[in-house]
C-alpha positions as CSV (number, residue, x, y, z in Angstrom):
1,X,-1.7,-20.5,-32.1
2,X,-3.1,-23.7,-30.3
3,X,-1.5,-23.1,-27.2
4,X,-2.4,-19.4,-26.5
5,X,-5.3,-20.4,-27.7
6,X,-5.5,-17.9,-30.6
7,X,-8.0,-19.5,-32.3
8,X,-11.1,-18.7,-30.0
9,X,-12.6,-15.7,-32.1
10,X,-12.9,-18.1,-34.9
11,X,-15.9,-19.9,-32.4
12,X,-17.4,-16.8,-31.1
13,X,-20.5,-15.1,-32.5
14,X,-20.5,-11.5,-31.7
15,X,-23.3,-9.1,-33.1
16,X,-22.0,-6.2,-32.0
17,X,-20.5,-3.7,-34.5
18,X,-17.3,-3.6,-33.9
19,X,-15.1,-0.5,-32.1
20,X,-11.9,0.1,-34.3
21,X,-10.3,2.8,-31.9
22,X,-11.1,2.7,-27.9
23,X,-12.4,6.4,-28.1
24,X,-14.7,7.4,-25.4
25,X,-16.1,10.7,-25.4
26,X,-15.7,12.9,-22.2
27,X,-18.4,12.5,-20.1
28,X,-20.0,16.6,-19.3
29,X,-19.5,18.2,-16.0
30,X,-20.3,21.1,-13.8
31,X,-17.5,23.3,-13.9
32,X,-16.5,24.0,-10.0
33,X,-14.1,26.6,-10.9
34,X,-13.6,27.0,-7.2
35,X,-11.7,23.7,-7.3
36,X,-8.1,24.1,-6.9
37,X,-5.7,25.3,-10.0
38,X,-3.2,22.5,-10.7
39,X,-0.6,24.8,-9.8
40,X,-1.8,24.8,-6.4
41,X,-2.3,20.9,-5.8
42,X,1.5,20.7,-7.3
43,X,2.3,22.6,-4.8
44,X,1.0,21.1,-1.9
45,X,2.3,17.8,-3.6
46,X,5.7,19.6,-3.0
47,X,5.6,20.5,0.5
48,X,3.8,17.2,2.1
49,X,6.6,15.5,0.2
50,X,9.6,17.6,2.3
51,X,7.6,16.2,5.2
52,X,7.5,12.9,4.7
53,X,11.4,12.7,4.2
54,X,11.8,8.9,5.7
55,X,14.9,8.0,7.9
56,X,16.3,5.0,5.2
57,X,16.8,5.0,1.4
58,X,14.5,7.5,-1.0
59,X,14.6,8.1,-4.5
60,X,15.4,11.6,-5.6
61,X,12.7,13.3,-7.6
62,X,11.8,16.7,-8.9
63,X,11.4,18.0,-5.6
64,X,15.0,17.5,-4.4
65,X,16.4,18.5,-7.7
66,X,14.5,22.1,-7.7
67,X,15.4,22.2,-4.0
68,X,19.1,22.3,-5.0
69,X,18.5,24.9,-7.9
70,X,16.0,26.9,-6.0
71,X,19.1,27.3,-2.8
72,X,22.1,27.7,-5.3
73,X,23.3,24.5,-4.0
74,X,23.6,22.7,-7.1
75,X,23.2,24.2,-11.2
76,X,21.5,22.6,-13.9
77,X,25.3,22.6,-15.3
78,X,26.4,20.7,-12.3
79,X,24.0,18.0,-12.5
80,X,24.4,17.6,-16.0
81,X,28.1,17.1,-15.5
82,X,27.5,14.6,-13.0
83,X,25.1,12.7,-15.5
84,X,27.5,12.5,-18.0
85,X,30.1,11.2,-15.5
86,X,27.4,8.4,-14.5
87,X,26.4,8.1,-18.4
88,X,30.4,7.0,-19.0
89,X,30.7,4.7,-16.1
90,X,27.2,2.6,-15.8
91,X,28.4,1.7,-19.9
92,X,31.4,0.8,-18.4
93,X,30.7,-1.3,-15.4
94,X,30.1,-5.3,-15.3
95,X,27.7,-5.7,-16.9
96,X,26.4,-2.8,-18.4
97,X,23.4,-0.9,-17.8
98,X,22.5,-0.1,-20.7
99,X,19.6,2.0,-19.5
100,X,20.6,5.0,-22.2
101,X,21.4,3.7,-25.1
102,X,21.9,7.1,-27.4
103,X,23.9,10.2,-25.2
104,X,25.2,13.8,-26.3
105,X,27.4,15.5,-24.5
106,X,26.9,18.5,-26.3
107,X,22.9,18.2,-26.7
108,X,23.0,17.7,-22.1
109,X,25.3,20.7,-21.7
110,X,23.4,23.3,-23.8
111,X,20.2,22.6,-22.1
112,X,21.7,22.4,-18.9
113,X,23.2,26.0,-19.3
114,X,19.9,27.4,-20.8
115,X,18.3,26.1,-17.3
116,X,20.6,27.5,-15.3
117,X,20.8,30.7,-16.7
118,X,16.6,30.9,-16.3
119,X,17.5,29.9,-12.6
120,X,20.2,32.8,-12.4
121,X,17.7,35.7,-13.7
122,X,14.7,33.9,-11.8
123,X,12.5,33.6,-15.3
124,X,12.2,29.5,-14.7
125,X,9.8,27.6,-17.3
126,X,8.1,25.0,-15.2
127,X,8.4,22.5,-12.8
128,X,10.5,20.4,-15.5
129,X,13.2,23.1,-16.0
130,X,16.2,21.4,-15.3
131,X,15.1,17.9,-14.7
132,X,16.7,15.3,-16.6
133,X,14.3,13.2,-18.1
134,X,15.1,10.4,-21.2
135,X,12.7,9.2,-24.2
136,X,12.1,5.3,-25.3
137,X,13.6,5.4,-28.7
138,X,10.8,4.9,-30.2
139,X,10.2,8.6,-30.3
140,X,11.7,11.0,-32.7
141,X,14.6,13.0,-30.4
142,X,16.7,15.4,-32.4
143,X,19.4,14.8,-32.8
144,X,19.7,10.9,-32.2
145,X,18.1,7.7,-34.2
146,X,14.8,6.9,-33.9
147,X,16.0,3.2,-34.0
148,X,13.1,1.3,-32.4
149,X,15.3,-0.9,-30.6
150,X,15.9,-2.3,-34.2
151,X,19.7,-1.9,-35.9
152,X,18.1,-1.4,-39.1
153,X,15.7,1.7,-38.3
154,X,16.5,5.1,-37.8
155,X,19.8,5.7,-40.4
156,X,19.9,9.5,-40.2
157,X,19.4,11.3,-37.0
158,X,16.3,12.9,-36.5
159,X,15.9,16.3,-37.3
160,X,12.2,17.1,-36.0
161,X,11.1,16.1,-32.5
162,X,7.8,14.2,-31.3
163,X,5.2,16.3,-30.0
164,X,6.5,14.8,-26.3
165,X,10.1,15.6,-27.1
166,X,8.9,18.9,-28.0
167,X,6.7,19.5,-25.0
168,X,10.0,18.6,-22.1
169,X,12.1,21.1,-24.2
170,X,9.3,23.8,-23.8
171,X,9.3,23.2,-20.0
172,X,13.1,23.7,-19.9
173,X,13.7,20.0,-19.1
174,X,17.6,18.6,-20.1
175,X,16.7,15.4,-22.3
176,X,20.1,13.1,-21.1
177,X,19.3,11.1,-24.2
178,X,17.6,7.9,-25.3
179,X,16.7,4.9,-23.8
180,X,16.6,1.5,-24.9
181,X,13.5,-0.7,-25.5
182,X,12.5,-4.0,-26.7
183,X,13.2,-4.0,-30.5
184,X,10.0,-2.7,-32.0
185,X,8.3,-3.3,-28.3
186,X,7.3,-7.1,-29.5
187,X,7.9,-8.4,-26.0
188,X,7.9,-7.8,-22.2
189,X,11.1,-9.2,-21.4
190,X,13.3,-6.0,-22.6
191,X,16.1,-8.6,-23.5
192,X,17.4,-6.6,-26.9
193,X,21.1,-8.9,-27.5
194,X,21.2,-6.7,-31.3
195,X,24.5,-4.8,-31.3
196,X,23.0,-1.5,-30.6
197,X,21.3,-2.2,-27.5
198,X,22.0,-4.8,-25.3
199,X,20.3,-6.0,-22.3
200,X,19.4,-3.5,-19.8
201,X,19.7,-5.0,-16.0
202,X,18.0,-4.6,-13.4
203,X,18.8,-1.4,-10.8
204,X,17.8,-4.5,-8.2
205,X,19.2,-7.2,-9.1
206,X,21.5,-6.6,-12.7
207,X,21.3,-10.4,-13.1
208,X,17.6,-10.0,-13.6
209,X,15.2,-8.4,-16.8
210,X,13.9,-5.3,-16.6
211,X,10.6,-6.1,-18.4
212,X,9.5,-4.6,-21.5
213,X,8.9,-2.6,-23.9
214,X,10.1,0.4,-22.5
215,X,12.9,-1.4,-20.6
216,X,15.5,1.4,-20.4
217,X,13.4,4.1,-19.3
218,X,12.4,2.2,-16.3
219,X,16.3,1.2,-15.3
220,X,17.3,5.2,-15.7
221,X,14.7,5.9,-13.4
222,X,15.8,3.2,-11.0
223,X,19.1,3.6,-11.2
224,X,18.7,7.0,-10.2
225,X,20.2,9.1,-13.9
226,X,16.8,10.9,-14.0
227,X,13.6,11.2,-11.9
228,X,11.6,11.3,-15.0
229,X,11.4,9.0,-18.3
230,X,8.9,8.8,-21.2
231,X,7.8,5.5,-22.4
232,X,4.7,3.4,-24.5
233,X,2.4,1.1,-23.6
234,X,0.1,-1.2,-26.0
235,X,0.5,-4.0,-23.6
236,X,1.9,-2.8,-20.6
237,X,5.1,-1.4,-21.8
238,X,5.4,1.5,-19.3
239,X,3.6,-0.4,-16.5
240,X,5.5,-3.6,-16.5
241,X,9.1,-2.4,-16.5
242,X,8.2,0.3,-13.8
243,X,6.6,-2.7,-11.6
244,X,9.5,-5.2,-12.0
245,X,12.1,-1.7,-11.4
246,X,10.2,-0.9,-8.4
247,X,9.2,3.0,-9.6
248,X,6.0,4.5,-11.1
249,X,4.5,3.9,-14.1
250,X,1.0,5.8,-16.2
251,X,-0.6,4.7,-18.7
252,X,-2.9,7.8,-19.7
253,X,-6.2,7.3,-21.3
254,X,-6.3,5.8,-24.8
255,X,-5.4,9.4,-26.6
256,X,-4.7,11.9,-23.6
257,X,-0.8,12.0,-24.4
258,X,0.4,13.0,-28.2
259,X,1.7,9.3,-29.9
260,X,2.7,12.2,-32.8
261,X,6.5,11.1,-33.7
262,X,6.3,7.9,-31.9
263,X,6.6,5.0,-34.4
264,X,2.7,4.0,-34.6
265,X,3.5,0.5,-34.0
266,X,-0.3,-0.4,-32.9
267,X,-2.7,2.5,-33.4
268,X,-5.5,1.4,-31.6
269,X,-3.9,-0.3,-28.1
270,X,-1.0,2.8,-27.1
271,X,-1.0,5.5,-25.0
272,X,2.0,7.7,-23.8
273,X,3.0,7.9,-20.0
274,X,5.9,9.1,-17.6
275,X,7.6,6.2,-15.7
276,X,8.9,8.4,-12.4
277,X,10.1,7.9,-8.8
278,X,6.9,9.1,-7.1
279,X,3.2,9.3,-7.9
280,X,3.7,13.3,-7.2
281,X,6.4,13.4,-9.6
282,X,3.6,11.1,-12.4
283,X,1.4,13.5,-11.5
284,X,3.4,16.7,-12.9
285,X,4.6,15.1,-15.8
286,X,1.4,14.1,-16.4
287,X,-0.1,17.8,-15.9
288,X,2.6,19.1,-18.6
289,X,1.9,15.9,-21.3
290,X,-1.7,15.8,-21.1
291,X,-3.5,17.9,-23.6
292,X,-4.8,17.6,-27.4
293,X,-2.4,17.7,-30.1
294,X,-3.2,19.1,-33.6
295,X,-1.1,17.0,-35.2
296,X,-2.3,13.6,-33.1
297,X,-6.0,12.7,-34.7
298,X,-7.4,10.4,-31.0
299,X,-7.6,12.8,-28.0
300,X,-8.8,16.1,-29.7
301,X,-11.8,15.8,-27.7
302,X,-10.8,15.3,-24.3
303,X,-11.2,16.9,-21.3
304,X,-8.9,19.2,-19.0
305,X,-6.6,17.2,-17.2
306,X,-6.8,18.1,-13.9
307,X,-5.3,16.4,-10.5
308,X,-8.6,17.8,-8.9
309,X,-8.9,15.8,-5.1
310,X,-5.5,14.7,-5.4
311,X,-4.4,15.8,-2.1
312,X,-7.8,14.8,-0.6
313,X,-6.7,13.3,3.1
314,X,-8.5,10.1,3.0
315,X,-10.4,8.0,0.6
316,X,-14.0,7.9,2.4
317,X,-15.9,8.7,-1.1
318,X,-14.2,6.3,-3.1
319,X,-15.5,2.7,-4.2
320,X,-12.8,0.0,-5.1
321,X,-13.7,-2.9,-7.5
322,X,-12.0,-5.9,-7.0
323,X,-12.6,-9.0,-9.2
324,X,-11.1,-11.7,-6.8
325,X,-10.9,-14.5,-9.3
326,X,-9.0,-12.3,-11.9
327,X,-7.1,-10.4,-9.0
328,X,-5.6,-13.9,-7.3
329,X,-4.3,-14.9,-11.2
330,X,-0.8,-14.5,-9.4
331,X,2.3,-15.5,-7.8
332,X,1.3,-16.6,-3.6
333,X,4.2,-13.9,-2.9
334,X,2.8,-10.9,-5.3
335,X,-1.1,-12.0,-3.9
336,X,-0.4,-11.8,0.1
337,X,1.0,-8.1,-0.3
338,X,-1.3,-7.1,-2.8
339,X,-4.1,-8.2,-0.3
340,X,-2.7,-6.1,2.1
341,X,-2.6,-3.4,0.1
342,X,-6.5,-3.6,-0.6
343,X,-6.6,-3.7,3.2
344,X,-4.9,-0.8,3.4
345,X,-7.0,1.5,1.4
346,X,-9.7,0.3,2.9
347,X,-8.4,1.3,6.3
348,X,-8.1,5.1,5.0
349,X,-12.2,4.8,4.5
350,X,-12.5,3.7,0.9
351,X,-15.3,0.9,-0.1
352,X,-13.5,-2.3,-1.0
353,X,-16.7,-3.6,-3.7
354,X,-16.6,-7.3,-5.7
355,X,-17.1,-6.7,-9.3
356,X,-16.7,-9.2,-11.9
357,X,-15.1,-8.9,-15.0
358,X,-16.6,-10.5,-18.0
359,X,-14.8,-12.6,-20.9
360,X,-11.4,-11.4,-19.9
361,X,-10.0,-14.5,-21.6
362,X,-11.8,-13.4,-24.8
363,X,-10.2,-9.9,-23.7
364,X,-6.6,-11.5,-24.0
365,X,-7.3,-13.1,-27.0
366,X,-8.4,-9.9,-28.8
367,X,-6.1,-8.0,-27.4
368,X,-3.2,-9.5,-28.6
369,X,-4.8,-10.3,-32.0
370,X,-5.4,-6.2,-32.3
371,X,-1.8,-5.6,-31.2
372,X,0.1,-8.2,-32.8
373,X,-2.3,-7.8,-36.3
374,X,-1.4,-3.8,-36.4
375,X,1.9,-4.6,-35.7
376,X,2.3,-6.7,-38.4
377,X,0.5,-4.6,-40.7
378,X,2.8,-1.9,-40.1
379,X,5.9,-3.7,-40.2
380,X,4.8,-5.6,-43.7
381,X,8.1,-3.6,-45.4
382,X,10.3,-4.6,-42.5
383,X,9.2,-8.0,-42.3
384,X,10.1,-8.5,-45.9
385,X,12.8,-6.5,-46.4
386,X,14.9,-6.8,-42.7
387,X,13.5,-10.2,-41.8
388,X,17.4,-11.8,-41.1
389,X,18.1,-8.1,-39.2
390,X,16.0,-8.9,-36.4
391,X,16.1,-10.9,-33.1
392,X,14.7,-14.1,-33.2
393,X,12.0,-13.3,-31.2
394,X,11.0,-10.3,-33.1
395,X,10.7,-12.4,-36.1
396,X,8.3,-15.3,-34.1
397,X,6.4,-13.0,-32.9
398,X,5.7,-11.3,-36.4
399,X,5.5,-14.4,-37.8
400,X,2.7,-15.7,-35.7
401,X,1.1,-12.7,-36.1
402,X,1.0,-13.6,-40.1
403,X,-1.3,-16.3,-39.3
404,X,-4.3,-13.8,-38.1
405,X,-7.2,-13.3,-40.5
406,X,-9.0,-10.0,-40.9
407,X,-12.0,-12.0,-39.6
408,X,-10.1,-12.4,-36.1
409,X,-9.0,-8.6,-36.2
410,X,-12.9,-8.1,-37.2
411,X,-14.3,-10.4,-34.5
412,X,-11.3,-9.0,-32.1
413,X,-12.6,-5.3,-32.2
414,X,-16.1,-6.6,-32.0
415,X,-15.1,-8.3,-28.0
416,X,-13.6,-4.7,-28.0
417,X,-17.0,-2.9,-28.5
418,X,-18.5,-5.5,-25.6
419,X,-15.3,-5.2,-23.2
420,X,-16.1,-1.2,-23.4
421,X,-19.5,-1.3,-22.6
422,X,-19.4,-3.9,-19.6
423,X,-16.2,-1.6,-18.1
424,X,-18.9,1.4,-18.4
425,X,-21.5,-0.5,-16.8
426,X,-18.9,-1.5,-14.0
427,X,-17.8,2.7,-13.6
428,X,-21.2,3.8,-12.4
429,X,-21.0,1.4,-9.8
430,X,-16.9,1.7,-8.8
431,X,-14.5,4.3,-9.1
432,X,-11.7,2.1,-10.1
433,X,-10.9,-1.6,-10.4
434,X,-7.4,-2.6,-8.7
435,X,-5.5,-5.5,-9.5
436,X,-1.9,-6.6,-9.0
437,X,0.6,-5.4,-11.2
438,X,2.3,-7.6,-13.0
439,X,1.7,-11.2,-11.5
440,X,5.0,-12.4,-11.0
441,X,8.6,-10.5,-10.3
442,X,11.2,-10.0,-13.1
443,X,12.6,-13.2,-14.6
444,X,16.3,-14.3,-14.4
445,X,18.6,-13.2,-17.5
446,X,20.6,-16.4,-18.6
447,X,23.4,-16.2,-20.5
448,X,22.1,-17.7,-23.6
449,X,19.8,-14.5,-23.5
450,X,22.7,-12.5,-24.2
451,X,23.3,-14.1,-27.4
452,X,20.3,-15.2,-28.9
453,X,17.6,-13.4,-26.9
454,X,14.7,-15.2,-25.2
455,X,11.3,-16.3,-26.3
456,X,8.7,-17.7,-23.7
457,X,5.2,-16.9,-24.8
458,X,4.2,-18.6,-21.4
459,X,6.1,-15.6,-19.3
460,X,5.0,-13.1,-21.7
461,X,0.9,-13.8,-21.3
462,X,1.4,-13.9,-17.0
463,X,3.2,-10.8,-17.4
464,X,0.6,-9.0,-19.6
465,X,-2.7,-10.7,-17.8
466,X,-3.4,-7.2,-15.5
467,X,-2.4,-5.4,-18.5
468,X,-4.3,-5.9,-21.2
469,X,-8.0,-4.7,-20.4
470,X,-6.6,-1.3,-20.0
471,X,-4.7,-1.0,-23.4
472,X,-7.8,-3.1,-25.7
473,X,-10.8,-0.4,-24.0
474,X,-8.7,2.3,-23.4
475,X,-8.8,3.0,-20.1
476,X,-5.8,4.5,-17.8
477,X,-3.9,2.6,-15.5
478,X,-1.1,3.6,-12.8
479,X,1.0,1.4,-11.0
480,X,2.6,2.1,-7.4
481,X,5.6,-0.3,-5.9
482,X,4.3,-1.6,-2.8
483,X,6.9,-3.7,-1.5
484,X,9.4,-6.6,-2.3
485,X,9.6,-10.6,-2.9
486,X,11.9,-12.4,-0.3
487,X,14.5,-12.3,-3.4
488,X,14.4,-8.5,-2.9
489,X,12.5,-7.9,-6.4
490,X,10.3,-5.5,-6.4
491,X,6.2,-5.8,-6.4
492,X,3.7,-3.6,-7.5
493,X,0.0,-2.7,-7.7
494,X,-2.3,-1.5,-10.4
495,X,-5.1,1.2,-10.5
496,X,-7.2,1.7,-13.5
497,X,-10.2,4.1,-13.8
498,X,-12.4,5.1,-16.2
499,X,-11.5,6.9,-19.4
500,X,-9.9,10.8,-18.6
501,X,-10.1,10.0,-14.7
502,X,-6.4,10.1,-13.9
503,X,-6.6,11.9,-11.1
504,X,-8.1,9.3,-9.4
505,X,-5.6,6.9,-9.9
506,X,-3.1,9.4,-8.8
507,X,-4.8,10.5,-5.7
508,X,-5.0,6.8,-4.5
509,X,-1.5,6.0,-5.8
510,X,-0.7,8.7,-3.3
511,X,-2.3,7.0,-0.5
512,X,-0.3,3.7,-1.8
513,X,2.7,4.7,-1.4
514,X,2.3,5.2,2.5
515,X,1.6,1.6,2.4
516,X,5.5,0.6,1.6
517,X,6.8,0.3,5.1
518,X,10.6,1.1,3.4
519,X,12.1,1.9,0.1
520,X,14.8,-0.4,0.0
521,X,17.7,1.0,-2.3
522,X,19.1,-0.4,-5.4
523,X,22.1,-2.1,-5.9
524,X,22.8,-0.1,-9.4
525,X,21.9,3.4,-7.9
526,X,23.9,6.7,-8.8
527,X,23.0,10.1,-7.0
528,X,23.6,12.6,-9.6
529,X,22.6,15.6,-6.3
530,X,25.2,14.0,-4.2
């Protein structure tokens, strides 16, 4: 408590009521119904992707795969056979992936032959049919556990699927199975030793973390098993792992994606977003996820997701926030190409503009007292009942979490209500605020990890500091890989906007990724096409 200083609420005094749920309601617009269908911008996404087809390494994404189906080159029933082949072997190799932790042959195949019989008789059901895609396991996927990254959890296989779940197997997508994650997404690390899991490596550098929670969705997409993987985030879950794996990772808007069948570890700090090999391929997902959900109570009100100005050829009407005090909070290596990369977008004719942030320190404080106290809340039965069945960071964490009062959670959601209103005030002024992504590249594994797990609260709070703001207020974020540290890991940057404004993010994640001079390829990568 004393040295993360989680003790500060106890010496504020905030007179704001406070804000339980970061709900924003959408703001009213003109509709320009003579903007283009999302259809349309998907498919423009599609053909200036073919163009840009670069000379060295690229990831494959949807593109390529619906190329092969579209030609008859390759079936869904082909890929799927290679995926299995890959799903047998990276379990096998030194050391393990373990990317996937739960896999049906059976469950692949049907799906697989369902898609390519659409393909056959030319009836396809979106842009999803036939990609593989995986879930974290913290969603419920019939017909595997809904484990949590815990070996307690998740006894019988599911039988009903999350609203997300639900949603891929509407587009015709083949779910490969389910990936692993922190246990109960406590940390940022990904390293899971239980006997279910393992530690997922690294598609660059398999003697390095992942990060966390969603650890195994990120190394899938990496290491090339499936363009496409769902994950959480409450404190940078999806964006962290997809930084330190060099892919792309959304965080939607506090609400925009269905939780429904997700374990509601922390109700008032999720949201739901793809981790993908392109911001095109974030941006489709993203266009199939997004929309209220009956049976999900936060996000009934929101807006249409659209990808409106998406393809727009420059930036010229956009203004860029940059708080340079928070912003250099990082590694000299992560800093000098994340400088570059503000550069950059300037240089396509968007307004670089200083903004300052206000008690972002208060803002860490309160976040992790809101995630951490709902956490514990929730996991009360667990924490009395499974206590010597979890890792022994699981356990500190839960247990320092015990030492909250409802006066911090109360003072905690209070900072939220004044955190919301300054980020409004900042949004009629900027567009978006950018900031690193994570501030340092993924930390070594050491072989006492293996056994016992790791703990380092110091790691964990520089690898959440660009993450946090977005989670406790709500707001989306969307990181892009922009390049690589001289140890080859990779280094990414982060976009967030105001509430329901993804398509700002994605239009300038676009623009980012020209920045990259060269993918460079992993040293765990399968190609299922091939």
């Amino acid at each position: 408590m004393r040295l993360n200083n989680f003790s500060l609420m106890r010496s504020l005094d905030i007179h704001e009521d406070p804000t339980f749920l970061p709900e924003v309601a959408a703001e009213v617009t003109e509709d320009r119904s003579e903007a283009k269908s999302t259809s349309d911008i998907i498919e423009q996404l599609m053909d200036a992707r073919s163009d840009s087809a670069s000379n060295g390494f690229s990831f494959k994404g949807i593109k390529d795969y619906l190329d092969c189906y579209r030609s008859g080159k390759l079936t869904p029933s082909q890929v799927a056979k290679n995926i299995i082949a890959v799903l047998e072997d990276c379990d096998k190799s030194t050391p393990p992936l373990r990317a996937i932790v739960q896999w049906d042959q059976e469950q692949i195949m049907l799906m697989a032959e369902a898609s390519t019989a659409r393909y056959r008789n030319k009836c396809t059901l979106s842009y999803l049919d036939g990609i593989p895609v995986c879930l974290k396991e913290e969603f419920k996927v019939v017909p595997y556990h809904q484990r949590v990254g815990t070996v307690y959890l998740g006894t019988e296989p599911e039988t009903e699927d999350a609203t997300v779940a639900k949603k891929l197997r509407e587009a015709g997508a083949i779910i490969i199975g389910v990936s692993n994650m922190h246990e109960l997404g406590t940390g940022t690390t990904g390293c899971n030793p239980n006997r279910y899991h393992k530690i997922p490596r690294n598609p660059y550098k398999p003697n390095h973390f992942t990060g966390g929670s969603s650890s195994g969705s990120a190394a899938a997409v990496a290491a090339g098993l499936c363009p496409v993987a769902i994950g959480t985030d409450g404190g940078g879950s999806v964006r962290i792992p997809a930084s330190f794996c060099g892919v792309v990772g959304l965080k939607g808007t506090f609400g925009r994606i269905s939780c429904h069948g997700s374990l509601p570890l922390s109700y008032s700090t999720v949201s739901v977003g793809p981790i993908c090999t392109s911001v095109a391929d974030a941006a489709i997902v993203y266009s199939i996820l997004a929309e209220p959900d009956p049976l999900y109570p936060y996000g009934l009100k929101q807006p249409k997701a659209t990808l409106s100005g998406m393809c727009a050829p420059d930036l010229k009407d956009l203004k860029l926030g940059v708080d340079w005090t928070f912003f250099k909070a990082c590694d000299a290596e992560v800093l000098s190409i994340c400088e570059k990369a503000v550069e950059y977008l300037r240089s396509l004719g968007a307004s670089v503009v200083e903004v300052f942030l206000p008690e972002m320190e208060e803002v860490r404080v309160a976040h992790a007292i809101c995630i951490l106290g709902e956490m514990r809340d929730f996991l009360q039965p667990d924490f009395n009942k499974h206590f010597q069945e979890m890792n022994l960071d699981t356990r500190a964490n839960l247990a320092l979490a015990s030492q909250f009062t409802a006066l911090d959670y109360i003072t905690a959601n209070r900072q939220r209500t004044r955190s919301m209103r300054f980020l409004q005030e900042i949004f009629t002024s900027v567009n978006c605020i950018l900031t690193p992504g994570v501030a340092c590249t993924a930390p070594r594994i050491f072989e006492s990890d293996l056994l016992t797990g790791s703990s380092d609260l110091s790691f964990t709070v520089r690898s959440i500091r660009f993450m946090q703001l977005g989670n406790f207020t709500g707001i989306p974020g969307l990181v892009v890989p922009i390049g690589y540290s001289t140890a080859g890991l990779p280094i990414s940057f982060q976009v967030m906007a105001k509430w329901w404004d993804e398509a700002v993010l994605l239009r300038i994640g676009l623009k980012l990724e020209q920045f990259r001079c060269q993918t460079k390829k992993p040293s765990i990568y399968y190609d299922v096409l091939a």
